[in-house]
C-alpha positions as CSV (number, residue, x, y, z in Angstrom):
1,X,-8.2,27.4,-0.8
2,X,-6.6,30.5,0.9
3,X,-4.2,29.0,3.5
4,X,-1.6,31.6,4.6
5,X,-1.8,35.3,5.2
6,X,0.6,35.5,1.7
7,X,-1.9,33.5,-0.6
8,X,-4.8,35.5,0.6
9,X,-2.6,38.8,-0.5
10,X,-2.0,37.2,-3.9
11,X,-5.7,36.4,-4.2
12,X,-6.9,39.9,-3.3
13,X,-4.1,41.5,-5.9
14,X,-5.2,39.0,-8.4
15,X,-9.0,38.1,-7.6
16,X,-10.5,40.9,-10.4
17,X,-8.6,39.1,-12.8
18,X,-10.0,35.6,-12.0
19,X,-13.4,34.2,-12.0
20,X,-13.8,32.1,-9.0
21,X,-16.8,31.0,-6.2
22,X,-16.7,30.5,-2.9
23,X,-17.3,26.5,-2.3
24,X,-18.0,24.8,1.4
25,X,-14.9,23.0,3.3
26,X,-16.9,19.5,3.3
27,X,-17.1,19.9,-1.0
28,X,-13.3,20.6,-1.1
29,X,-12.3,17.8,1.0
30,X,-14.8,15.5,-0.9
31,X,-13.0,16.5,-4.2
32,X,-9.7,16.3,-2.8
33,X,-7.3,13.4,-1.8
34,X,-4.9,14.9,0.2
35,X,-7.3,17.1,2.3
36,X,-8.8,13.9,3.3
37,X,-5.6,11.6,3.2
38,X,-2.9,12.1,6.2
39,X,0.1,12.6,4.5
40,X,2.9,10.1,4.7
41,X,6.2,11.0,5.4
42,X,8.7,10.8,3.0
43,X,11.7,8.5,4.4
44,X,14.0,9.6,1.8
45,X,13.6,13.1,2.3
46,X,14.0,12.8,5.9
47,X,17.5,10.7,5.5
48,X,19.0,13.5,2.6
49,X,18.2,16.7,5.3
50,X,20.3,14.3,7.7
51,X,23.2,13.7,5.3
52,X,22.4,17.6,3.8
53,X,23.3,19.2,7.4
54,X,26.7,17.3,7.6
55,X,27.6,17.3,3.8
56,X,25.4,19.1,1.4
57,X,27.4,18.5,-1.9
58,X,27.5,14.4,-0.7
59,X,23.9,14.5,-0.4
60,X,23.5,16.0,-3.5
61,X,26.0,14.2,-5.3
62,X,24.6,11.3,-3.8
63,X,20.7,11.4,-4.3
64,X,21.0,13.1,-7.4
65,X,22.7,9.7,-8.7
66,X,20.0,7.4,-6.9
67,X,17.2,9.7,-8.6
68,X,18.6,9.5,-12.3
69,X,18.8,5.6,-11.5
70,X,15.3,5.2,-10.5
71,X,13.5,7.8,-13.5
72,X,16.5,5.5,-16.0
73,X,15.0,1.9,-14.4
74,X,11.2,3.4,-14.8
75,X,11.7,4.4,-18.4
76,X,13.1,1.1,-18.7
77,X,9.8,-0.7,-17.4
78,X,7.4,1.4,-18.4
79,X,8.6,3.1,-22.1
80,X,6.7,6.2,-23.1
81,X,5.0,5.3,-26.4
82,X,4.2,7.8,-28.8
């Protein structure tokens, strides 16, 4: 899908290089979950641009702590087996 003036430049730069067809809007949101889905807002996200605006390096600091916790407690439950 071609959804900004810039993406339909890159795919008329790039489009003799690809093979592609031209497919209906109704198959493409048939196929596709977030074309059909509203999206749902983040709360997290939302609550490190607040933080970000008055203290970027606590913010950072902060939620880059509270991410390497959660993947840590994930890996924990659910162990990659190879």
């Amino acid at each position: 899908m071609l959804n900004s003036m810039k993406g339909n430049a890159l795919f008329k730069i790039s489009s003799s290089n690809l093979l592609f067809e031209e497919r209906s809007i109704e198959e493409a949101i048939k196929h596709n979950v977030a074309l059909k889905n509203k999206r749902i807002t983040n709360h997290y996200r939302v609550l490190f641009f607040a933080m970000y605006k008055h203290s970027p390096q606590l913010a950072l600091k902060l939620f880059t702590i509270a991410h390497r916790t959660m993947v840590w407690f994930r890996d924990q439950a659910f162990p990659v087996r190879k």
